[in-house]
C-alpha positions as CSV (number, residue, x, y, z in Angstrom):
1,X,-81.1,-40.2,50.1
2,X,-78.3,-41.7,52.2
3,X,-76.5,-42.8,49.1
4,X,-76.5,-39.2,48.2
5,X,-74.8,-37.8,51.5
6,X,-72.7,-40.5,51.2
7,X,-71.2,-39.8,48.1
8,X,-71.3,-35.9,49.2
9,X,-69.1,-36.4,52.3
10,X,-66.7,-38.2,50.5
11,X,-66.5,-35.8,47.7
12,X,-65.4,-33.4,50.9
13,X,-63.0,-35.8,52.3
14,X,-61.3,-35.3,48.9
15,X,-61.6,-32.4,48.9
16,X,-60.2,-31.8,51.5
17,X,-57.0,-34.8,51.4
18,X,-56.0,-32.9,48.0
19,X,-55.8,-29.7,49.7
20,X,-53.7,-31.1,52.5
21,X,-51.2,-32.7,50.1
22,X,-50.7,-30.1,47.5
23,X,-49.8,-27.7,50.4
24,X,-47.6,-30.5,52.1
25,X,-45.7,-31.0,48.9
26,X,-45.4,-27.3,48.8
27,X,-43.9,-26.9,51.9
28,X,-41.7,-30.0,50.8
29,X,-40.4,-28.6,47.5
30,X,-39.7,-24.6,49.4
31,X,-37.8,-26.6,51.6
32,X,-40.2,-25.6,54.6
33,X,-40.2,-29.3,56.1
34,X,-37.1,-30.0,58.1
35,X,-35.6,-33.2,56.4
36,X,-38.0,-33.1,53.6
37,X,-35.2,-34.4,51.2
38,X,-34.5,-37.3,53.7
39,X,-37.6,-38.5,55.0
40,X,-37.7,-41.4,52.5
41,X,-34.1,-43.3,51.8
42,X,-33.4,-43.0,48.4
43,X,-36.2,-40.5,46.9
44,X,-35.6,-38.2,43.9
45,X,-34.6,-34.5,44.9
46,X,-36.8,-31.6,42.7
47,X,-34.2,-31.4,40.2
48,X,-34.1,-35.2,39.6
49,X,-37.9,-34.9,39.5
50,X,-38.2,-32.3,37.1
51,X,-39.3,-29.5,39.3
52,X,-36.6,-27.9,38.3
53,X,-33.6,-27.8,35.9
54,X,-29.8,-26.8,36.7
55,X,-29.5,-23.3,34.6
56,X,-26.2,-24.5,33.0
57,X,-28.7,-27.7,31.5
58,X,-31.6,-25.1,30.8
59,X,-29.2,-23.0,29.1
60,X,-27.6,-25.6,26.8
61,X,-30.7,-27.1,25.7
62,X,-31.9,-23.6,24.9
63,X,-28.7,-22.5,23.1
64,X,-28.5,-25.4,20.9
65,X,-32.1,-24.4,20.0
66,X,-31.2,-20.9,18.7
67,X,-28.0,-22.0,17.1
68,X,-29.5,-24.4,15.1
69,X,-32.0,-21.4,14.4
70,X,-29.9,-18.7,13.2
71,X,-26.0,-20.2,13.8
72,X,-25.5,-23.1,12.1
73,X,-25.7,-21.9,8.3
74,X,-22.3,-20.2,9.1
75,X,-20.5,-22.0,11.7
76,X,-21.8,-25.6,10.9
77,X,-23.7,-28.3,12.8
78,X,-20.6,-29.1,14.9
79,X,-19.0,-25.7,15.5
80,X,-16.2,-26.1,13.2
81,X,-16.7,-22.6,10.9
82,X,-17.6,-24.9,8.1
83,X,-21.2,-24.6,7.4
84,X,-23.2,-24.4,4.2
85,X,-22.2,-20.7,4.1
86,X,-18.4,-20.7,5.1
87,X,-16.9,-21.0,1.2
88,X,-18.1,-18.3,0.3
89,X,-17.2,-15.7,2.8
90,X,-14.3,-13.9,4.3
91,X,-13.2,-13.9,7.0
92,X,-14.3,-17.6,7.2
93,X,-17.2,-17.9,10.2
94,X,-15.0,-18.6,13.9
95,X,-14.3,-22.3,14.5
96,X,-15.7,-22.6,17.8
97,X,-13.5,-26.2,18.3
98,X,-10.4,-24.4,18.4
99,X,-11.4,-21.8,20.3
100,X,-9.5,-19.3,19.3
101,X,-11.1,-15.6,19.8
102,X,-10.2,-12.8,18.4
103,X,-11.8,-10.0,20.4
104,X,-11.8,-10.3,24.1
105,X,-10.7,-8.2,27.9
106,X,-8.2,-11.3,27.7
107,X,-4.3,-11.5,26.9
108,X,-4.0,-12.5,23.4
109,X,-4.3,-16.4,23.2
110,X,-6.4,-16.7,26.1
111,X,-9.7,-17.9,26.3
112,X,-12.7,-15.0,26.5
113,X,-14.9,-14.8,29.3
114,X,-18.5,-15.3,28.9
115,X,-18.7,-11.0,28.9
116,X,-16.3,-11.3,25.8
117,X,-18.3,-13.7,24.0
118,X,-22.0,-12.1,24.7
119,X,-20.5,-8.8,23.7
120,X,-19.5,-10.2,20.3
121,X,-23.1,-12.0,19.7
122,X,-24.9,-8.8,20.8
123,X,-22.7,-6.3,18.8
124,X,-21.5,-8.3,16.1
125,X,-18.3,-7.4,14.1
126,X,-18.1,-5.4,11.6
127,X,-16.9,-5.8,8.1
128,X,-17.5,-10.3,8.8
129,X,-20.8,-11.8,8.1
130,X,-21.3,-11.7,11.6
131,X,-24.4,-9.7,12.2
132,X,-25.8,-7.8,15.5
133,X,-28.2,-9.9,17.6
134,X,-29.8,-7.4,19.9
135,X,-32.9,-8.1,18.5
136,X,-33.2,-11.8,20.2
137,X,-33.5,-12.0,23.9
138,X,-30.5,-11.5,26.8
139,X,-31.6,-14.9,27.8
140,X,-30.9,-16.5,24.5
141,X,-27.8,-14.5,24.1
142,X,-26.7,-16.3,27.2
143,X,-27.9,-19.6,25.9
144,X,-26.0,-19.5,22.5
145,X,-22.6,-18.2,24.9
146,X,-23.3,-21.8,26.9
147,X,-24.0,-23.7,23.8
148,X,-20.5,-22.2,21.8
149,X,-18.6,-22.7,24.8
150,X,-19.7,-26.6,24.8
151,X,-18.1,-27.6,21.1
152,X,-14.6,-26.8,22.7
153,X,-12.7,-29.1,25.8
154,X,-10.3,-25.8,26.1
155,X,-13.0,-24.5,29.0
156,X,-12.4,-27.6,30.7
157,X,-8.5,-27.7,30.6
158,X,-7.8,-24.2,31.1
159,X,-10.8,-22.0,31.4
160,X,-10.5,-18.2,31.1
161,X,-8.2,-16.3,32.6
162,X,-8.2,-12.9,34.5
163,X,-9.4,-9.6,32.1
164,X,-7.0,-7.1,31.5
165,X,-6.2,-4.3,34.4
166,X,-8.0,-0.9,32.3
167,X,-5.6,1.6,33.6
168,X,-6.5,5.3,34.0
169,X,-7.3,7.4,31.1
170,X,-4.9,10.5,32.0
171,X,-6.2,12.7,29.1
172,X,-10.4,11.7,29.9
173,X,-10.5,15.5,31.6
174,X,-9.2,17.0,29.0
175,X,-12.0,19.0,26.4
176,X,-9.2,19.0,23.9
177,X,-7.8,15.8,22.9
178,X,-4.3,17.3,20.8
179,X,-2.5,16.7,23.2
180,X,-3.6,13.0,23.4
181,X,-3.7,12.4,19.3
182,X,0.0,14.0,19.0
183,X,1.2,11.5,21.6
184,X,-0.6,8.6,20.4
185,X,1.0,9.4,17.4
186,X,4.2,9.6,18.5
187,X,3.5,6.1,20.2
188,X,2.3,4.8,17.2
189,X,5.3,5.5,14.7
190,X,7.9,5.5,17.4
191,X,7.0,3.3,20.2
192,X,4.9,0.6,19.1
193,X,5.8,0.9,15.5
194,X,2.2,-0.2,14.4
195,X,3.5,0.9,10.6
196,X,5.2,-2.6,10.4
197,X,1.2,-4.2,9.7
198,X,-0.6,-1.2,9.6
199,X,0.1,1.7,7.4
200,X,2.6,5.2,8.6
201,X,0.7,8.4,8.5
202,X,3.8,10.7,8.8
203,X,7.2,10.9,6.7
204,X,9.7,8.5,7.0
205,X,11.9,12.0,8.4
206,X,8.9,12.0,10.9
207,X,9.3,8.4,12.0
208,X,12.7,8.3,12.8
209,X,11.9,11.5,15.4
210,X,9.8,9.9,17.0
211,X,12.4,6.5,17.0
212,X,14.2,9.0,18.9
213,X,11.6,10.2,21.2
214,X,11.6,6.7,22.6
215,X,15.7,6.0,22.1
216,X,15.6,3.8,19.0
217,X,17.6,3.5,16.2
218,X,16.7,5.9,13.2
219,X,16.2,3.9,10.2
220,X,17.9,4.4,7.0
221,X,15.6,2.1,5.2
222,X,11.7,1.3,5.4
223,X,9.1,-0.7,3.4
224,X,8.4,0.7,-0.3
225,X,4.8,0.2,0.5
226,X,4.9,2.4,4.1
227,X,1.9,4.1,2.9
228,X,-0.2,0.8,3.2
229,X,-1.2,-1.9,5.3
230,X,0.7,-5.3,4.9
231,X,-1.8,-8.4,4.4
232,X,-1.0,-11.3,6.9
233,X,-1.8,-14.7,7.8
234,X,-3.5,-16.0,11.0
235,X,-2.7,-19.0,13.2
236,X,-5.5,-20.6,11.6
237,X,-4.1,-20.1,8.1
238,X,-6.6,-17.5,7.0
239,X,-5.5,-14.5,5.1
240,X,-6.2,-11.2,7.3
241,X,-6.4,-7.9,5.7
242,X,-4.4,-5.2,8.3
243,X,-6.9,-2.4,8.2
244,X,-6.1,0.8,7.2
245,X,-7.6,3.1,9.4
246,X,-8.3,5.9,7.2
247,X,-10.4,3.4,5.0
248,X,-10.8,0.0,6.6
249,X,-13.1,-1.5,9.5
250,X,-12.5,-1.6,13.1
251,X,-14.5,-5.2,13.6
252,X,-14.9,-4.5,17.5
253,X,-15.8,-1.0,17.1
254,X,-14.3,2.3,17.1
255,X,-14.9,3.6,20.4
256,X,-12.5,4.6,22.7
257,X,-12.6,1.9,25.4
258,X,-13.3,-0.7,22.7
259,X,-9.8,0.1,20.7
260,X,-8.1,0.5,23.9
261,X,-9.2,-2.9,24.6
262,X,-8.3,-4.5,21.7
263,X,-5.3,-2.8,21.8
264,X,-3.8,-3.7,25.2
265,X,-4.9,-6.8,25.2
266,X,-4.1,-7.7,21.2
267,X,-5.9,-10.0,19.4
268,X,-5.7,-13.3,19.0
269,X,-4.4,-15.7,16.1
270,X,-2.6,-12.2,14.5
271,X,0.7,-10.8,14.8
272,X,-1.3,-7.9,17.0
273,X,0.6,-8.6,20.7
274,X,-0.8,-7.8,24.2
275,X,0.8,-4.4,24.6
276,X,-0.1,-3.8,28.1
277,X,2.4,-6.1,29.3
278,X,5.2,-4.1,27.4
279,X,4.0,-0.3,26.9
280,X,6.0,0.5,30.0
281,X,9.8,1.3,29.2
282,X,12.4,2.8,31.0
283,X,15.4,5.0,29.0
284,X,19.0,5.2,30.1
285,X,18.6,7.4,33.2
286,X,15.6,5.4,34.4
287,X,13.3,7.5,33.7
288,X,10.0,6.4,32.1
289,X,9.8,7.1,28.4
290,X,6.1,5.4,28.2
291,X,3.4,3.9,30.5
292,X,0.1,2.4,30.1
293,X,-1.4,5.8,29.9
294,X,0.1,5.9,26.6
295,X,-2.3,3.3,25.3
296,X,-5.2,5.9,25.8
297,X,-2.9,8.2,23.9
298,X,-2.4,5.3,20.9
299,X,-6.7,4.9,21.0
300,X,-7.3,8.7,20.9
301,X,-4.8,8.8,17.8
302,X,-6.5,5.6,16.1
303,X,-9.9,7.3,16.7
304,X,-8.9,10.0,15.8
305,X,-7.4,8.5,11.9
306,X,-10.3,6.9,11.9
307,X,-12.8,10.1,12.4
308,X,-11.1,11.6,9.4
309,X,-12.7,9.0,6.5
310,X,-14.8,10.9,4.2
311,X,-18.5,10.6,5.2
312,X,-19.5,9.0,2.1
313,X,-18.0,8.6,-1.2
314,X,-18.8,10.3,-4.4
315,X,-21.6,8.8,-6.6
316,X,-21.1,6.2,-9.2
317,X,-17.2,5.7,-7.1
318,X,-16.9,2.9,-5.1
319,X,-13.4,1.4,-3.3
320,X,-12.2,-2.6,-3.2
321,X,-8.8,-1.7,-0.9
322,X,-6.9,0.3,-3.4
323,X,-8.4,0.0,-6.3
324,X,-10.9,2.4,-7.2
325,X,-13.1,1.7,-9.8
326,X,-15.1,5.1,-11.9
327,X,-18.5,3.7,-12.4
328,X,-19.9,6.8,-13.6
329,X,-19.8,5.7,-17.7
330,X,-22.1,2.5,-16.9
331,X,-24.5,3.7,-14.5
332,X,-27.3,1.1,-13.4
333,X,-30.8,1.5,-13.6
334,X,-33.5,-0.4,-12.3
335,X,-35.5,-2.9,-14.5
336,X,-38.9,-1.1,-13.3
337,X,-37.3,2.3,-13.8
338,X,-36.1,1.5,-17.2
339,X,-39.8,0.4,-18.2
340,X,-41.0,3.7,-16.4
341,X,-38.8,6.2,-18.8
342,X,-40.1,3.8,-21.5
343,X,-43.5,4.2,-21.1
344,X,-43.2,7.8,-21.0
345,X,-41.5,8.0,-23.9
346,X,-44.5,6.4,-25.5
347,X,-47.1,8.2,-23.8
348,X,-45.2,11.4,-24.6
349,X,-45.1,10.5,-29.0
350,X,-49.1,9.4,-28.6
351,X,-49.8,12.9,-27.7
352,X,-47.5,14.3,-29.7
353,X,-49.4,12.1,-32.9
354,X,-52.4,12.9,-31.5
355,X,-52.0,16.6,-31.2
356,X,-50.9,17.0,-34.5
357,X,-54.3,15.3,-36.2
């Protein structure tokens, strides 16, 4: 019988020591206990215990997770834009090495800031075989924009720099944007001459107004092909297709703030400059002929070219660039479809047979 209260007040003692000690190490860890970290030379802190990861760590170990989940096919194992997938698409997938960006708030060869590059994975870009990922987690978006960021030492050297300054949208009161579209034009064909990439949408007669609008030189001679856009080649050596905005995707988008981004801050690896460095421009007497307002102006008119694309195209017609292609002769149909008609054919001539006995 003593044995047994023996053993019994023990088991409290236990009980009771365990209690003690997960509450001390509690207090220890919520850094309750003055000194807790020095009371013994030498001991491991939380994080070196485990207790706790650095979130940079966390996040690297998770990103490389999910890009070797859904990332790697395309951009390869070490983040080079040659994986399994790269041969056979265009544009090629983003080498992630050089870390060169196309689509970012930052001057044009700068490096994006994490916003830039979670923005990309979220939205995706259109007309690439670069998808959307809202569907995964904010967290892992995160993760993979820590993970990318790792294959290149140009965060290290340089880091990014500051966004670009989004000056004040002078025509966002307005209910009716002409007035903004008919200057954005005239910025567009006069100003920033966008028609030496991308195509003109006016007369040559009309360009060389608006050359004067901003005192330029009126041109006696333009390109034969004015009415299209002029394929060029990156820094990277890739071929990039100018789009036409009446046809062609926007990759970033085509709302306002997007192509005023892209369009002040240009994009990087093209012959598309940072404009909002240079939109501003004096004429002889002084005055100001243009001014970063006019960059809204050149979005509106780029939305605006782009709003007027045909909602769909006709059926059996079908556009590569410029080169339609009539489809309407050889029209596909559908194995099952095919043996559907057939079969009805059939069932149609047994009734027939068998309305005539």
């Amino acid at each position: 019988m003593m044995e047994c209260h023996f053993v019994a007040s023990c088991i409290r003692r236990f009980r009771v020591v365990f209690v003690v000690s997960q509450v001390a190490i509690f207090l220890s860890v919520a850094g309750c206990v003055p000194g807790d970290r020095e009371m013994v030379e030498g001991a491991a802190s939380p994080d070196a215990a485990g207790f706790q990861r650095p979130v940079d760590e966390t996040l690297l170990v998770e990103g490389k997770q999910i890009y070797e989940l859904y990332c790697i096919g395309c951009h390869g194992e070490n983040g080079d834009g040659n994986g399994v997938a790269a041969d056979v698409l265009h544009p090629r997938p983003r080498n992630f090495i050089t870390a060169k960006y196309k689509f970012s708030t930052r001057r044009s060869g700068s490096l994006p800031g994490d916003d830039d590059l979670f923005r990309t994975i979220t939205n995706g870009l259109r007309g690439t075989s670069m998808p959307s990922w809202k569907l995964i987690p904010l967290r892992q978006r995160w993760a993979l924009v820590a993970y990318v960021k790792s294959f290149s030492d140009e965060w290290a050297n340089q880091g990014p720099s500051p966004a670009i300054p989004f000056a004040e949208d002078p025509y966002a009161s307005n209910l009716d944007r002409g007035e903004a579209i008919a200057r954005g034009e005239a910025v567009y064909h006069g100003l920033t001459q966008c028609w030496t990439c991308h195509p003109a949408y006016v007369s040559t007669e009309k360009i060389n107004d608006y050359l004067e609008v901003f005192e330029n030189t009126r041109r006696e001679f333009f390109r034969d092909d004015l009415g299209s856009a002029v394929s060029r080649v990156s820094s990277e050596g890739e071929v990039v297709f100018v789009p036409d905005f009446l046809r062609d995707y926007v990759r970033a988008g085509h709302q306002l703030d997007v192509l005023y981004r892209s369009i002040s801050a240009g994009i990087t690896g093209t012959a598309m400059p940072t404009w909002i460095d240079s939109i501003e421009i004096a004429g002889d007497d002084g005055a100001l002929l243009a001014h970063r307002g006019d960059l809204w102006a050149l979005s509106y008119y780029v939305q605006d070219l782009i709003a007027r694309r045909p909602s769909r195209r006709a059926e059996g017609d079908f556009v590569l660039r410029h080169h339609a292609m009539d489809t309407s002769q050889d029209k596909w149909v559908p194995v099952v479809a095919a043996e559907l008609a057939a079969t009805a054919d059939d069932d149609d001539d047994e009734e027939e047979d068998e309305g005539e006995d």
